[in-house]
C-alpha positions as CSV (number, residue, x, y, z in Angstrom):
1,X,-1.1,-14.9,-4.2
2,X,2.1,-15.6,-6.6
3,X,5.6,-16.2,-6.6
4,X,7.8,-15.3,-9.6
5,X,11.2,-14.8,-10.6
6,X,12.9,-12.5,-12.6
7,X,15.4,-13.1,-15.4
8,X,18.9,-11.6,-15.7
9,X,18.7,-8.9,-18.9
10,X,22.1,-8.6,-20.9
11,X,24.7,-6.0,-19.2
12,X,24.3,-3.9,-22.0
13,X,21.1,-2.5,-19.8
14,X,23.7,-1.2,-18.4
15,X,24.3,2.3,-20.7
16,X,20.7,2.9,-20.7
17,X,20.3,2.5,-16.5
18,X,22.8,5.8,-16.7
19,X,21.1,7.8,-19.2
20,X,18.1,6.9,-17.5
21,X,19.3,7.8,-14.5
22,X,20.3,11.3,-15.7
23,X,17.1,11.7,-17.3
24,X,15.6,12.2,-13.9
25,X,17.2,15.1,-13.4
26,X,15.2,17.1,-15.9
27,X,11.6,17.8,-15.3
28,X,11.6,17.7,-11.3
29,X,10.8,20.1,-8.8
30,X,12.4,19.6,-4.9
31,X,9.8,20.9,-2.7
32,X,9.7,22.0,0.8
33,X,6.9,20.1,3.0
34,X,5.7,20.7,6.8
35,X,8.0,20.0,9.4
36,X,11.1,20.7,7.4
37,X,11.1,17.7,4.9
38,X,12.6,18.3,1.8
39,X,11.4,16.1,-1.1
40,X,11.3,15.7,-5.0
41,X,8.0,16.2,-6.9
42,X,8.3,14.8,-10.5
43,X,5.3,15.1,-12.5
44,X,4.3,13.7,-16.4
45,X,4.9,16.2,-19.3
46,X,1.2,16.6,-19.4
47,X,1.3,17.2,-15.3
48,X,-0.5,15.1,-12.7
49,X,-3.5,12.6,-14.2
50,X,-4.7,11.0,-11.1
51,X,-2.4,7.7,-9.9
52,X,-0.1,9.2,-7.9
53,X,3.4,7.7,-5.7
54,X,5.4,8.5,-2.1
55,X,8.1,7.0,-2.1
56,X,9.7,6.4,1.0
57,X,13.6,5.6,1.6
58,X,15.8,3.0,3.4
59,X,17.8,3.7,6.8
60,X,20.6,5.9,6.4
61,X,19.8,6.4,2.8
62,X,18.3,9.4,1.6
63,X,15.3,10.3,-1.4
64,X,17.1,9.8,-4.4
65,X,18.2,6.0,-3.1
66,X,21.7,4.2,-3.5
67,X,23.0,4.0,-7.3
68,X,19.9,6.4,-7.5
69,X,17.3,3.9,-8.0
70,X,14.6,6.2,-6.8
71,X,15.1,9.1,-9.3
72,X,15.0,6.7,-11.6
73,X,11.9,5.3,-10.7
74,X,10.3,8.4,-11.0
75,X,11.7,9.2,-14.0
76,X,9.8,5.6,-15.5
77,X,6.8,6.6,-13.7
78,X,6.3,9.8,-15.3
79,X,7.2,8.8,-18.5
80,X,4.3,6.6,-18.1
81,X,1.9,9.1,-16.8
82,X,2.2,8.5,-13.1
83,X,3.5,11.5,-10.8
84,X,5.6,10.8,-7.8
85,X,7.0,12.3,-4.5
86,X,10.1,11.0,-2.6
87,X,10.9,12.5,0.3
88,X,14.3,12.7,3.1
89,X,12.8,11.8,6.4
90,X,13.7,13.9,9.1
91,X,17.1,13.9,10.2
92,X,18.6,12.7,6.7
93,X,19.4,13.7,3.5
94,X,18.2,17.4,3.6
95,X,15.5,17.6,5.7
96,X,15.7,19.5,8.5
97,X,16.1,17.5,12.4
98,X,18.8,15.1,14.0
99,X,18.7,11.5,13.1
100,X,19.5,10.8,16.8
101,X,15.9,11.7,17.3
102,X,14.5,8.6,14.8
103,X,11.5,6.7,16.2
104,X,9.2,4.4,14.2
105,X,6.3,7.4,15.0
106,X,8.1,10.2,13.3
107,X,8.8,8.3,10.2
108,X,5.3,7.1,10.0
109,X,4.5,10.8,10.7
110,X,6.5,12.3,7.8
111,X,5.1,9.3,5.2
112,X,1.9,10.9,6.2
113,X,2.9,14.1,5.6
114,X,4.2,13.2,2.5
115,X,1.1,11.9,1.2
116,X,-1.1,14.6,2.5
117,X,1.3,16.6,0.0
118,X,1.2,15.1,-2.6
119,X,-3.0,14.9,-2.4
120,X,-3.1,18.3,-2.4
121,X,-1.0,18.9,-6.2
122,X,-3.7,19.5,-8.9
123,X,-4.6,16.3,-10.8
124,X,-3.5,13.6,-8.0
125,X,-6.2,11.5,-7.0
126,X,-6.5,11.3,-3.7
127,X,-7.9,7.9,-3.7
128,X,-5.3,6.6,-6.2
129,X,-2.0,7.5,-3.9
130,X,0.2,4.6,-3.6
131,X,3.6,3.7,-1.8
132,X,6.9,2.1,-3.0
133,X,9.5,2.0,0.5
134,X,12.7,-0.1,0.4
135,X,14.1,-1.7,3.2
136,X,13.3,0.2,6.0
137,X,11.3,2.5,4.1
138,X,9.3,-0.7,3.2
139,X,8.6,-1.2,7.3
140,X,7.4,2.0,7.4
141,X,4.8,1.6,4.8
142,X,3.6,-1.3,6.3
143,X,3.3,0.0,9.4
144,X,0.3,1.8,7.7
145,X,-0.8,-0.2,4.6
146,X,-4.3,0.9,4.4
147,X,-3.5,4.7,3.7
148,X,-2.3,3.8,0.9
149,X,-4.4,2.3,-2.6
150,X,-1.1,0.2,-3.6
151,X,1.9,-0.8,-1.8
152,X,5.2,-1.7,-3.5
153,X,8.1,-2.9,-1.3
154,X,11.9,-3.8,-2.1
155,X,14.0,-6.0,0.3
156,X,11.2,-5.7,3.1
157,X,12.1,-6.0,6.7
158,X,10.0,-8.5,8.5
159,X,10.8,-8.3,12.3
160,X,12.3,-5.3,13.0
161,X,13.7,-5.5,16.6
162,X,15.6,-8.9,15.8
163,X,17.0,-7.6,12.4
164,X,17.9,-4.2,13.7
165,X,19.8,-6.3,16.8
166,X,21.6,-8.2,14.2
167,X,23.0,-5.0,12.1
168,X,23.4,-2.9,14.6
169,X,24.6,-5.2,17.4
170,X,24.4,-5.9,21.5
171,X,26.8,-3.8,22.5
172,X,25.1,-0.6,20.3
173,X,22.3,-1.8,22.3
174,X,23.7,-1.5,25.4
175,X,25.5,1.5,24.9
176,X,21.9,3.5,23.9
177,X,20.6,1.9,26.9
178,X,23.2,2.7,29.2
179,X,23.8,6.4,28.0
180,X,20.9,7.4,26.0
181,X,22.6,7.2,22.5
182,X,24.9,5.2,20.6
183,X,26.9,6.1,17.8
184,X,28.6,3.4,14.6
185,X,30.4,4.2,11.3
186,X,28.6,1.8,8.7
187,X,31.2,2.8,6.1
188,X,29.2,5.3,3.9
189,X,27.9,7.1,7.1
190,X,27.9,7.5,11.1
191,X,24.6,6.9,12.5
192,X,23.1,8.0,15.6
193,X,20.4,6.7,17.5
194,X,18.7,6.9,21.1
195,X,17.2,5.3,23.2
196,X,13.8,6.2,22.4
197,X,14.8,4.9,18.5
198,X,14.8,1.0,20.5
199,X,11.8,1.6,22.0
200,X,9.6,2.4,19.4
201,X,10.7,-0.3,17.7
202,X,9.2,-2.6,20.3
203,X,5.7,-0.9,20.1
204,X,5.1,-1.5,17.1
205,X,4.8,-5.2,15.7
206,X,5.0,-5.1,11.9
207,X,3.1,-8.2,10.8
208,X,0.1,-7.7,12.9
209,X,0.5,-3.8,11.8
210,X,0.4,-5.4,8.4
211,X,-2.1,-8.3,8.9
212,X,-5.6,-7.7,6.6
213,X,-4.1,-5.3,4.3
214,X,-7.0,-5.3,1.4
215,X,-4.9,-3.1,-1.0
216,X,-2.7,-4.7,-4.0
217,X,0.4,-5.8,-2.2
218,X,4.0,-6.4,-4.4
219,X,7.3,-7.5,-2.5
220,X,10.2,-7.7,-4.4
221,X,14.3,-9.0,-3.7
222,X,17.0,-10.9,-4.3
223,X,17.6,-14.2,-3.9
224,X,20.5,-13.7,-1.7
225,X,18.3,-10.9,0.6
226,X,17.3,-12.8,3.6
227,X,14.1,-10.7,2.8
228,X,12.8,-12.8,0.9
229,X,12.7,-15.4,3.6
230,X,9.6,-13.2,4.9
231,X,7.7,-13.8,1.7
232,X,5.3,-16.6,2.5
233,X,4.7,-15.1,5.8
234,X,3.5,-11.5,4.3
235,X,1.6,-12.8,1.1
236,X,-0.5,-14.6,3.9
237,X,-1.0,-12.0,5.7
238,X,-2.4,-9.6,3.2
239,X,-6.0,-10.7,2.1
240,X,-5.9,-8.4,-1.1
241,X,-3.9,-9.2,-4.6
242,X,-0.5,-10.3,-4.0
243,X,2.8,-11.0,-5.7
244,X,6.4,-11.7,-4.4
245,X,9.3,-11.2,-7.2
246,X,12.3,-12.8,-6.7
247,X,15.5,-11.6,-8.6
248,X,18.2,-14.6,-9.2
249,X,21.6,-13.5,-8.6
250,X,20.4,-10.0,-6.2
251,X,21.7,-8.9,-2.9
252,X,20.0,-6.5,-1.2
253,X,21.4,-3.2,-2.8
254,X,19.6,-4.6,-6.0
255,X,22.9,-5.1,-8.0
256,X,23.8,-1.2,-7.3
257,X,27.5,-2.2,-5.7
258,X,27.5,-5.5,-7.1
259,X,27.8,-3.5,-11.0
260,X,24.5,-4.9,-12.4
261,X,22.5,-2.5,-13.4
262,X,20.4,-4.6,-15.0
263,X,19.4,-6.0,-11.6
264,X,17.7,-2.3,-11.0
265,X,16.1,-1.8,-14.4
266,X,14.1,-4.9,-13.5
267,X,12.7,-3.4,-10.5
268,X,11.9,-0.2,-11.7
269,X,10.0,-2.1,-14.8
270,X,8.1,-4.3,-12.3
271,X,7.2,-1.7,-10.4
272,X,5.8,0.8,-12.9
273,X,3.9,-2.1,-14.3
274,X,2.5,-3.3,-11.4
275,X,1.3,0.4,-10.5
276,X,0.0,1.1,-13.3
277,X,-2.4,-1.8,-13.3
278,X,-3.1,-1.3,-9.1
279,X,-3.8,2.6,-9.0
């Protein structure tokens, strides 16, 4: 078990984040899965070679992530020889369903789906699939570590029925209770939730979903993410390898609307390190 931090790099990352970022663009296939999920397949020049990546998005967000930290994840991890998958869950981005009809299960469900996918492309090793999932994307890889041969997770959640109670607030609450679904404008987009959403999140209790996860486990956020405050508690309950990065100076968009770049190139270098030494 470790604890490190990571170092500022100079703002002039911040030219080669964009190119980077446009790079991604390039040698990428979107691909329709079961259920309706669309997602983005981005294999090595050379094609698949056995590690292989889901990646699994944050609420409200979609596959390609905010500032587009996703597609340029993949973009590192081909270059590097590692293939990758990202997906919309259903109901955002575009996959097909109503993000009214969001439930802990479902996501789980398409993650599954996803990696059952991504098995099946000539060259992945089955065995050698891993997960990166930011914020609640992270909770959902959690929820089920052990189908997974590494798991990767920016500004995790750690209890998900108090935090989602704190962002989304009593009265949404209430409201979802009271008439089955609630609606709020978070500024970048109008979400929609029922009742149903609530009470999955009280089935399922993340740390003992997590508890005795064998696999390489890596956590990483910014100092001022109050995700990190669940650091301790997670290393400890994983009984595998485990590190927890710690960015001085990062919120929890990873410096994407904070204009550090830099703050996003660190991750993605982290990350494609630390898989390709766990898969």
């Amino acid at each position: 078990m470790s604890m490190s931090k990571l170092a500022p790099k100079p703002a002039a990352t911040a030219l080669a984040f964009t190119l980077l970022g446009i790079a991604a663009l390039g040698a990428e296939t979107v691909v329709d899965l079961p259920g309706g999920i669309k997602g983005t397949l981005a294999l090595p020049d050379s094609g698949a070679t056995g590690a292989a990546v889901v990646m699994l998005h944050g609420f409200g967000s979609s596959r390609d992530e905010v500032g587009g930290l996703f597609a340029m994840q993949a973009a590192d991890l081909s270059e590097k020889g590692i293939a990758s998958l990202r997906i919309d869950f259903r109901g955002y981005g575009e996959s097909s369903g109503d993000m009214a009809d969001t439930t802990l299960e479902g996501l789980v469900s398409d993650a599954g789906t996803a990696r059952g996918f991504l098995a099946g492309i000539d060259g992945v090793d089955a065995a050698r699939i891993g997960v990166i999932g930011y914020s609640f994307g992270a909770a959902v890889a959690m929820l089920e570590p052990d189908e997974f041969a590494s798991v990767v997770v920016w500004g995790q959640m750690g209890d998900l029925q108090a935090e989602f109670l704190e962002f989304l607030g009593q009265d949404f609450y209430d409201k979802a209770a009271a008439e089955g679904v609630a609606s709020v404008d978070l500024g970048w987009r109008t979400i929609s939730l029922k009742q149903s959403f609530f009470e999955s999140l009280a089935q399922h209790d993340l740390a003992d979903r997590f508890a005795g996860y064998a696999g390489p486990f890596l956590t990483i956020a910014g100092d001022a993410d109050p995700a990190a405050s669940y650091f301790e508690q997670y290393l400890g309950l994983a009984i595998g390898p485990t590190e927890a990065v710690v960015i001085p100076g990062a919120d929890h968009m990873l410096g994407v609307f904070s204009g550090q770049p830099e703050i996003g190139q660190q991750v993605i270098d982290k990350t494609t390190d630390w898989l390709r030494e766990t898969l």
